[in-house]
N, C-alpha and C positions, 0 to 999 in steps of 0.2 A: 744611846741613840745616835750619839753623833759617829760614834764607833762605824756602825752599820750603816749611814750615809756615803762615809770618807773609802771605806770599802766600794759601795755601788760607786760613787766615784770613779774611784779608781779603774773597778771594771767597764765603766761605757770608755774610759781614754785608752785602755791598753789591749781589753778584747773589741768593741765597739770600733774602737779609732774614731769617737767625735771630738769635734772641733774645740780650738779652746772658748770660742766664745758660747756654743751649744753649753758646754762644761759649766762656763760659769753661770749663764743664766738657770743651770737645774741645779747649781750650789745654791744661789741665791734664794729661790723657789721652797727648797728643804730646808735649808737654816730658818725662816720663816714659818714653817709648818712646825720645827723641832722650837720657838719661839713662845709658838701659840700654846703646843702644847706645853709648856713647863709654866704655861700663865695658868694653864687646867689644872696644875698639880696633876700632870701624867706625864710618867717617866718613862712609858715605855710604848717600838713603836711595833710591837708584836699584838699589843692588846687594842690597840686602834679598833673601833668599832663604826657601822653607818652613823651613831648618835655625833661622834664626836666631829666627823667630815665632815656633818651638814653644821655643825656648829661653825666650824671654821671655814663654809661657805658663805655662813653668815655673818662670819667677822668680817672677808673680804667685799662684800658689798656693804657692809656699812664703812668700810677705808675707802670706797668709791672705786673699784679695781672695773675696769669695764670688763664685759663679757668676753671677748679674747683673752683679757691679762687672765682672768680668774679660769678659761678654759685652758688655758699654759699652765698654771701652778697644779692644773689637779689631772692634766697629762702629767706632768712629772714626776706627782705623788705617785701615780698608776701603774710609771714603768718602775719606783722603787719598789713598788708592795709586787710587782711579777717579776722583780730579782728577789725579793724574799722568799717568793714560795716558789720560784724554781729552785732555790740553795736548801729548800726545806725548812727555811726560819719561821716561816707561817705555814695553814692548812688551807687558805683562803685568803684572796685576796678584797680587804672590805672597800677598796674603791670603786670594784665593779655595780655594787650595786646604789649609786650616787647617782642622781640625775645632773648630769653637769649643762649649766646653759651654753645654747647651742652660738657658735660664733657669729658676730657680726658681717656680712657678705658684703665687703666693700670692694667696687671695681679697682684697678690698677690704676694709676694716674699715668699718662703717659703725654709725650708731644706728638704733637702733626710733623709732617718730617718737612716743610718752610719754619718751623721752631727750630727741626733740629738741627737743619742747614745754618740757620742764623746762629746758633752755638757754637757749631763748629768753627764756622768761618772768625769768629771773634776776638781768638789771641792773635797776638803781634806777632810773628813769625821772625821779628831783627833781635833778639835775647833768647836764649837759652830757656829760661822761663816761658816764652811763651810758645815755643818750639815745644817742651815739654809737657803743658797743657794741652795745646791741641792733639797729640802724639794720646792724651788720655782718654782726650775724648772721644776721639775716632775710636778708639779702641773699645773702650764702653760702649757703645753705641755696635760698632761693628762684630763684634763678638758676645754680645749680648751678657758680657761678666758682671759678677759681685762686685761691690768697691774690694771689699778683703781678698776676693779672687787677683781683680787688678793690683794689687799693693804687694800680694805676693809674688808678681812673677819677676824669675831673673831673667838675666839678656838671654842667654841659650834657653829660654821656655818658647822663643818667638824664632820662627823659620819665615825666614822673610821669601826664601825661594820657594817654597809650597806652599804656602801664605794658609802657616797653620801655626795654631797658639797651644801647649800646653797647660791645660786648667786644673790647680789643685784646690778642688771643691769641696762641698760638707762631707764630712766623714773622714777627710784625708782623701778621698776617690779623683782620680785623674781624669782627666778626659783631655780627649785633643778636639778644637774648635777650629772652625774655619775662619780666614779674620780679611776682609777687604783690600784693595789693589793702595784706598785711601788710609786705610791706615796702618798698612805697612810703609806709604813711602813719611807719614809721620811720624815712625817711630824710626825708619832709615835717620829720618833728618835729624833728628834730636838725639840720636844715638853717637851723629859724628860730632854734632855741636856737644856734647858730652865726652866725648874720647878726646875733645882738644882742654879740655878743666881739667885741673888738678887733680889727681888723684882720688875716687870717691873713699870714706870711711867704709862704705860697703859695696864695693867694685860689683860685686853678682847684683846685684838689685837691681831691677828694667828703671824703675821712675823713682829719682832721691829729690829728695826738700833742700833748699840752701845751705845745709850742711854737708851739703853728701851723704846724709844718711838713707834707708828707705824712706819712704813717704808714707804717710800714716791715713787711713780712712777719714780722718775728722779734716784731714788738710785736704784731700779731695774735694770735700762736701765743701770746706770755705772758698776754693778756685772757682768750683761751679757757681756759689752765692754772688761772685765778684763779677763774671760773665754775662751774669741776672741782671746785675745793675746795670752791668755796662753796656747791654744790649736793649733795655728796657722793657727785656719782656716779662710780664707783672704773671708768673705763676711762681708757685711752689715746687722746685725743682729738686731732690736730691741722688745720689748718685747711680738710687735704683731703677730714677725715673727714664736712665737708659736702657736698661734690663729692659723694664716693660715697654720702652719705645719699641725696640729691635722687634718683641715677642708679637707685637699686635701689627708692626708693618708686614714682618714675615708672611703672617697667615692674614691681612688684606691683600697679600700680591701672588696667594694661592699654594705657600708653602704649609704642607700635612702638618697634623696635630702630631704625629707619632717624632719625626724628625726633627720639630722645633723644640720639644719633650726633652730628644737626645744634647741638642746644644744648649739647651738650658741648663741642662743636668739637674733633672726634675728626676724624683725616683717614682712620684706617682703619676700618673696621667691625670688625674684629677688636678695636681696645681698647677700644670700646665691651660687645664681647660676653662682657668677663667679668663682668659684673654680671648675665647672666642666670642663669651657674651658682652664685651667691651666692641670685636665686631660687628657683634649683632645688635648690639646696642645703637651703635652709630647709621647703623643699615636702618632700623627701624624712624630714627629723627629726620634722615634724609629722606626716607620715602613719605612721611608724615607731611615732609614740608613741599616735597615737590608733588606729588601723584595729588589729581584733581580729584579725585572721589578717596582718599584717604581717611 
């Protein structure tokens, strides 16, 4: 079984080209399933049947897995069982016929842009550090990236003269982003207070940690938590909550759903479109409070 996992593996990273983190969470997913079943005494994942699926949908709600986790684990099983019988290993695939629960519809958490101006403005601009911080957050914010989008990009991925960013997004897929007037001159800035330190461990890297090394998604998330404090603004912030800032100011200041899509680097138009019911969410409370016959 695990044989025929490490194979599908293999083929979503080398024909697919998904990500390492996509990878590991459908490793994680299938080791898991490959788990259960050897607690079943079933050794094999050809004879998988609806009996056994729903059983192990009913292991994961008793482990408390909420309705998303459990709707990710039995997408996963679904694209292994349609690598099986496209390769011919099976004649059918028995995940299709699963009722799997339908996911939780949660809106995006995002800031008002007087939050996100107060973010910005909050690093100390006399260190390096904090030249470097702001130079991030503009960035996030201005170009609507993944933390692991921002953490990958090198100095030459940023054209500061066409004030355009190269983005190596999910799948390995590029795309070029458009990125603000503001935070190309923070990344100017921190770029030259950076060209005067020592030598970085990894000179290509746009944004390094006090080592000079790259900088890592988790040390993003604790910079932004430190800005939380020091600004005092009492939400839940992480580093996505710029993603969705950018997505829902865009389209309140009348930017298309099809374009905001393209610099998202959404492949569906559907996860694009929940950012307009967070518009229209907000449209709805303001007319509630203001319009006298509401």
């Amino acid at each position: 079984m695990e044989e025929l996992v490490n194979n599908f593996l293999k083929w979503l990273e080398f024909e697919r080209n998904f990500s390492e983190h996509t990878l590991r969470a459908y490793k994680i997913d299938l080791l898991q399933f490959l788990a259960f079943l050897e607690k079943e005494n079933h050794d094999c994942l050809e004879s998988v049947d609806n009996l056994q699926l729903r059983k192990f949908l009913a292991f994961l709600r008793n482990q408390g897995c909420s309705k998303t986790s459990i709707g990710r684990k039995m997408s996963s099983l679904r694209s292994l069982y349609k690598y099986l019988l496209k390769n011919d290993i099976i004649d059918h695939n028995p995940v299709e016929t699963v009722r799997i629960p339908k996911k939780e519809k949660k809106l995006p958490n995002f800031l008002d842009i007087n939050e996100i101006e107060t973010l910005l403005n909050a690093p100390d601009r006399k260190d390096i550090k904090g030249l470097r911080d702001k130079a991030i957050m503009e960035t996030l914010y201005s170009a609507g990236l993944r933390v692991n989008e921002l953490t990958m990009l090198d100095n030459n991925d940023v054209d500061t003269l066409s004030e355009l960013v190269k983005v190596k997004g999910k799948g390995k897929k590029e795309r070029l982003v458009p990125i603000g007037r503001y935070a190309v001159d923070a990344i100017t800035e921190y770029c030259q207070a950076k060209n005067l330190n020592k030598d970085p461990i990894e000179s290509h890297a746009l944004f390094l940690n006090k080592y000079n090394k790259r900088l890592t998604a988790r040390s993003v998330s604790r910079l932004i938590d430190g800005y939380l404090k020091q600004t005092g603004l009492n939400r839940k912030v992480s580093p996505h909550v710029f993603r969705h800032s950018f997505a829902t100011h865009l389209l309140d200041r009348g930017a298309g759903l099809r374009e905001v899509q393209e610099l998202l680097g959404h492949a569906q138009l559907a996860s694009t479109q929940i950012y307009t019911h967070i518009s229209t969410d907000r449209l709805r409370r303001v007319y509630n409070k203001a319009h006298p016959r509401a």
